[in-house]
C-alpha positions as CSV (number, residue, x, y, z in Angstrom):
1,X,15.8,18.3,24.2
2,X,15.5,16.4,20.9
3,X,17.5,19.1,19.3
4,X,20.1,17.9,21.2
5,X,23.0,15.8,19.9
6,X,23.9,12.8,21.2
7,X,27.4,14.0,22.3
8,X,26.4,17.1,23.8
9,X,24.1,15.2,25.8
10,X,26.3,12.9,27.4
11,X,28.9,15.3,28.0
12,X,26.4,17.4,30.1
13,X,25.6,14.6,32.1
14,X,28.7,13.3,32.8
15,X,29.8,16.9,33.4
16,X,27.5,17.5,36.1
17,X,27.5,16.5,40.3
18,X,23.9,14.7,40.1
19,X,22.1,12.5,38.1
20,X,18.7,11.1,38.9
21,X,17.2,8.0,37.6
22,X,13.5,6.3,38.2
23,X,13.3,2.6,37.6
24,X,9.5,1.2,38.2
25,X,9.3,-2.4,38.2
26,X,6.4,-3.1,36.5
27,X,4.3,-6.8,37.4
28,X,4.9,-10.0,36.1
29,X,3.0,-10.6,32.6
30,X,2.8,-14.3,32.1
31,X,1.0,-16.4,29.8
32,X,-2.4,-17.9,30.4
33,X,-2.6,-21.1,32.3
34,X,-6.4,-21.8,31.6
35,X,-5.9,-21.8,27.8
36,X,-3.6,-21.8,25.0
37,X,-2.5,-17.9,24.1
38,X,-0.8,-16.9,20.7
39,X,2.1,-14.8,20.9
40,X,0.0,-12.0,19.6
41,X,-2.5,-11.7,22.2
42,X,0.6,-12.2,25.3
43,X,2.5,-9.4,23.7
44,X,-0.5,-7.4,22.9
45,X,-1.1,-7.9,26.9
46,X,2.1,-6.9,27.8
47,X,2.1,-4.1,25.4
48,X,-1.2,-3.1,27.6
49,X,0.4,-3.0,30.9
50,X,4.0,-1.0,29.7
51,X,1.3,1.5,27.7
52,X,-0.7,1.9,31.0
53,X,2.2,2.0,33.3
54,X,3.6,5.0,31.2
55,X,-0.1,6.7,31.0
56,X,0.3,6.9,27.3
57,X,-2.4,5.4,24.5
58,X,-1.3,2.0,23.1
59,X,-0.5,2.0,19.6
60,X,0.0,-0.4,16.7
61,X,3.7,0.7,15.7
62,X,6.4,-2.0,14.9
63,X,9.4,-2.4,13.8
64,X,8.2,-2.0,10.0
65,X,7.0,1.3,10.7
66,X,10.5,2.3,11.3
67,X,11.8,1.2,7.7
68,X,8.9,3.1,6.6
69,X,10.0,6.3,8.6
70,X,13.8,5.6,7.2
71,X,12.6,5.4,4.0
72,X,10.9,8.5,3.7
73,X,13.5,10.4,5.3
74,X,16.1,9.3,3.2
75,X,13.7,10.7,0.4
76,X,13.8,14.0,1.9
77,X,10.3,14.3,3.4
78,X,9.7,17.0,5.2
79,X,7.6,15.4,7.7
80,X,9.0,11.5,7.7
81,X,6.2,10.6,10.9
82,X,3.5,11.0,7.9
83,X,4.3,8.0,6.7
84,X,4.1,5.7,9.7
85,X,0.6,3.7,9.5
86,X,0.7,1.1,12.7
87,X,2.3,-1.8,10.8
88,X,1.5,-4.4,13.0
89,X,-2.1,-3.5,12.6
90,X,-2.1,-3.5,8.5
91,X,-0.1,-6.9,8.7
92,X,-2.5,-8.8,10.7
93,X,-5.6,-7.5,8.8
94,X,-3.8,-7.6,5.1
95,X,-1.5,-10.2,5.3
96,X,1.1,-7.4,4.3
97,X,5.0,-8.1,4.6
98,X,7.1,-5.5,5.4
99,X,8.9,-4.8,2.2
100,X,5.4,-5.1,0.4
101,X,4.6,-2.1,2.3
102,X,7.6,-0.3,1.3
103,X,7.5,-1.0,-2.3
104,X,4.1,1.0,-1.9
105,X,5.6,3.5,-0.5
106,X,8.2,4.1,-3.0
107,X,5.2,4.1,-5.2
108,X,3.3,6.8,-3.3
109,X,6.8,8.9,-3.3
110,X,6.6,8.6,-6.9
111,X,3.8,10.8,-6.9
112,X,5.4,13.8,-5.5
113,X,3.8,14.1,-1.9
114,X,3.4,17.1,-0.6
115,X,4.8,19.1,2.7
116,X,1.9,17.2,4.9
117,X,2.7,13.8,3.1
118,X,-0.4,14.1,0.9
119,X,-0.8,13.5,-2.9
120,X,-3.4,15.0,-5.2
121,X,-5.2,13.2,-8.3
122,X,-3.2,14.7,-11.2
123,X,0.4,12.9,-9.6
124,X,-1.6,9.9,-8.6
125,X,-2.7,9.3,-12.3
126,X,0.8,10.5,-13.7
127,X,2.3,7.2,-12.1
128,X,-0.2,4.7,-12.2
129,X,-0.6,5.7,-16.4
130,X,-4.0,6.7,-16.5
131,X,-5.3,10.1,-18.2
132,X,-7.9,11.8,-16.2
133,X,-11.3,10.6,-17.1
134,X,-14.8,8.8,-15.1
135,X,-13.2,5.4,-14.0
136,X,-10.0,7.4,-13.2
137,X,-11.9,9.6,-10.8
138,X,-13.9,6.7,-9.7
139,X,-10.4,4.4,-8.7
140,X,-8.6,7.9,-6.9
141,X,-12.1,8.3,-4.9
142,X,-12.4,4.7,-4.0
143,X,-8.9,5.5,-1.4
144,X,-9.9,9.1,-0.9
145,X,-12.3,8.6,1.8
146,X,-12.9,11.4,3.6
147,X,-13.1,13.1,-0.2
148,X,-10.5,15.6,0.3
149,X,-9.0,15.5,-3.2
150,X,-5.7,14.5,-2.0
151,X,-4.6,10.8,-0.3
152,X,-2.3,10.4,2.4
153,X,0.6,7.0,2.3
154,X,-1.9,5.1,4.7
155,X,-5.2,5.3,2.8
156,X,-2.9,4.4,-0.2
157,X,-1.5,1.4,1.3
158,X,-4.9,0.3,3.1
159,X,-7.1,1.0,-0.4
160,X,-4.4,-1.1,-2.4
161,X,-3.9,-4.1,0.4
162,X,-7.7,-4.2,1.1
163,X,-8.2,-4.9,-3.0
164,X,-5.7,-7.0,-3.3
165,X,-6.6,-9.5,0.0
166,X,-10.1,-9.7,-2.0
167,X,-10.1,-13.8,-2.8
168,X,-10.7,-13.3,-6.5
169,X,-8.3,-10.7,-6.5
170,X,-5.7,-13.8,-7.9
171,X,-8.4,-14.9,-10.0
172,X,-9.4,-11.6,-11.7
173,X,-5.6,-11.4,-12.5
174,X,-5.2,-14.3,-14.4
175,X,-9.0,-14.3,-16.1
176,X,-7.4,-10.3,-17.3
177,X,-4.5,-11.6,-18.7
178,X,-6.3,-14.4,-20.7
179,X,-8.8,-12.0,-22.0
180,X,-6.2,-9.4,-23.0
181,X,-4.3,-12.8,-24.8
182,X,-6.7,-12.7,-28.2
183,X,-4.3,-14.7,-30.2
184,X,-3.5,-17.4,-27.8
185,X,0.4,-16.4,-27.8
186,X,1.1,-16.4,-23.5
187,X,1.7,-12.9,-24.4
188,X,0.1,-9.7,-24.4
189,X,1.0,-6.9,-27.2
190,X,0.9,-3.3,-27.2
191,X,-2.3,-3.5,-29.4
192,X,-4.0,-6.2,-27.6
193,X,-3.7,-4.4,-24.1
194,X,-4.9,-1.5,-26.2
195,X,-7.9,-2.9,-27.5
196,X,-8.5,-4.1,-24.2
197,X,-7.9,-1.3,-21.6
198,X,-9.9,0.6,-24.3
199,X,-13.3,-0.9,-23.0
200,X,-12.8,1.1,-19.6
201,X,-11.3,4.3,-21.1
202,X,-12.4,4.9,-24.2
203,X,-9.8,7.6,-26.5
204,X,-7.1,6.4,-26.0
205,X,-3.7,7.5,-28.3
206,X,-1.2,5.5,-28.9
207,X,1.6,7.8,-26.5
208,X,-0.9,6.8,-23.7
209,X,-1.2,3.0,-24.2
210,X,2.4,2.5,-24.6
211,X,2.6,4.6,-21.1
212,X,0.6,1.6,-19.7
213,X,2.3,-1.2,-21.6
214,X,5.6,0.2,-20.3
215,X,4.7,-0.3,-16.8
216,X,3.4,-3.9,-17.2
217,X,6.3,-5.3,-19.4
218,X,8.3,-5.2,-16.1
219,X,11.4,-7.0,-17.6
220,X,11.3,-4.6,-20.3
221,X,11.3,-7.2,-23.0
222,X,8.9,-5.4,-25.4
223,X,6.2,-8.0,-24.4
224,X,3.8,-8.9,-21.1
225,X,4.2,-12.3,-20.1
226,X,1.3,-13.7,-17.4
227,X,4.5,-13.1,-14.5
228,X,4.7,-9.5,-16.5
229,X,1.1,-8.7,-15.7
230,X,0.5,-10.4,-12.3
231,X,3.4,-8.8,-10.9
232,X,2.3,-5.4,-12.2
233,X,-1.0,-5.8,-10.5
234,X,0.3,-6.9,-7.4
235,X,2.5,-3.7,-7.2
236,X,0.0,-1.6,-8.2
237,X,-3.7,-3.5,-7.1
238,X,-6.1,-1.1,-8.2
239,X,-5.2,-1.1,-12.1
240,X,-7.1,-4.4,-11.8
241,X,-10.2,-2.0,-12.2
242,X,-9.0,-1.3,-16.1
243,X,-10.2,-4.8,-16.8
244,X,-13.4,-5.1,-14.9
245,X,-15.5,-4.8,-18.2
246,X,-13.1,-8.1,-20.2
247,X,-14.2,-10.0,-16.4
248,X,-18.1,-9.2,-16.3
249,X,-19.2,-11.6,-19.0
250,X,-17.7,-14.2,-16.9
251,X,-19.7,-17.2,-16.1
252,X,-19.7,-17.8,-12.5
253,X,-22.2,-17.2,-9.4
254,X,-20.0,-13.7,-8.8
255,X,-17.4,-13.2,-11.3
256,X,-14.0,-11.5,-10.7
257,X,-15.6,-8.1,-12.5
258,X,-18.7,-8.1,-9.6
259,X,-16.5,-7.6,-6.7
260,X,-13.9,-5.0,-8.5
261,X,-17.0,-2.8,-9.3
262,X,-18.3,-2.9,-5.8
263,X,-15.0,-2.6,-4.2
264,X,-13.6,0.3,-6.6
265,X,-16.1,1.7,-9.1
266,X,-19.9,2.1,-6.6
């Protein structure tokens, strides 16, 4: 029946001498009298009653997942449903928006998914800039959980939120930019993010750390302004990991470094 069109379908049934139709009413869900109930929690028990009404499992799908499931089909996926991930769920526990979510998903697209929505290591370092080496395998493995060698959309978007709602995460940003700012300018040159990136990956050419450079001077100015860098990071969270050796001589009772090597690099 879902290879039917629209058209078809409504000529059949207006073609025919019978149509049936079921309506259950289902009870009265109204908010709680004894204390004071978020929106949340009443549609979540409403949601309950429809879900057990219809015999089916609840899920955490919304409206978001359906931009996500448009977006991915306008793409050409083959299998578009691969890239719904329970929306409502990943924006109450990340703080997510809806078009964060699908700016990581263009990302993910990026990397060249394959048939069952799933990206291996060599594409996921092609966009994110970073030539295969330890802390490269160590960032891919940190969203790779089940250690498949390939990630699917959701444990990219989960791995990248989860790093980014870390409370330093803001922190570690701003502390990388003023540690990658040796002259003092506000700005961070080619040679500068070189010399600092270089601590984490060592062998670097020059081809490679003007790959990197590109995709943090996001307004293409030939220069990375603190907006330049912060903006990058928030796009693309787990880069932050390429300055967790600049953060670990960092004063503090946990500095910014600590938490990125727990999080990415254990």
């Amino acid at each position: 029946m879902g290879h039917i069109s629209l058209g078809r379908l409504m000529f059949r049934m207006f073609t025919q001498f019978h149509n049936f139709m079921e309506v259950e009413y289902l009870p009265v869900i109204s908010p709680s009298e004894y204390k004071k109930e978020s929106a949340v929690h009443f549609a979540e028990r409403t949601g309950h009653a429809i879900a057990t009404a219809l015999n089916v499992v609840q899920t955490s799908h919304s409206y978001a997942d359906l931009m996500l499931l448009t977006r991915a089909s306008q793409s050409k996926q083959e299998n578009p449903s691969s890239y719904l991930v329970e929306m409502a769920r990943v924006e109450s526990s990340f703080h997510l928006s809806t078009l964060e979510a699908v700016d990581f998903l263009d990302t993910f697209l990026s990397m060249n998914p394959d048939p069952s929505g799933c990206v291996k290591i060599h594409d996921f370092l092609r966009v994110l800039r970073l030539k295969p080496c330890h802390l490269s395998e160590k960032i891919f493995g940190f969203i790779d959980v089940d250690k498949s060698g390939k990630v699917t959309f959701k444990q990219f978007l989960v791995g990248s939120a989860h790093v980014r709602k870390q409370p330093l995460f803001r922190q570690a940003c701003e502390l990388a930019f003023a540690e990658c700012d040796t002259d003092g300018d506000s700005y961070i040159s080619e040679q500068e993010l070189g010399d600092s990136i270089g601590r984490a990956i060592s062998d670097l050419n020059k081809d490679e750390i003007r790959e990197v450079f590109n995709l943090f001077d996001t307004d293409k100015d030939g220069r990375i302004s603190k907006d330049d860098f912060c903006t990058c990071l928030r796009r693309n969270p787990l880069l932050i990991a390429l300055f967790s050796p600049s953060l670990h001589h960092k004063a503090s009772p946990k500095p910014p470094g600590i938490w990125i090597q727990e999080e990415i690099l254990s």
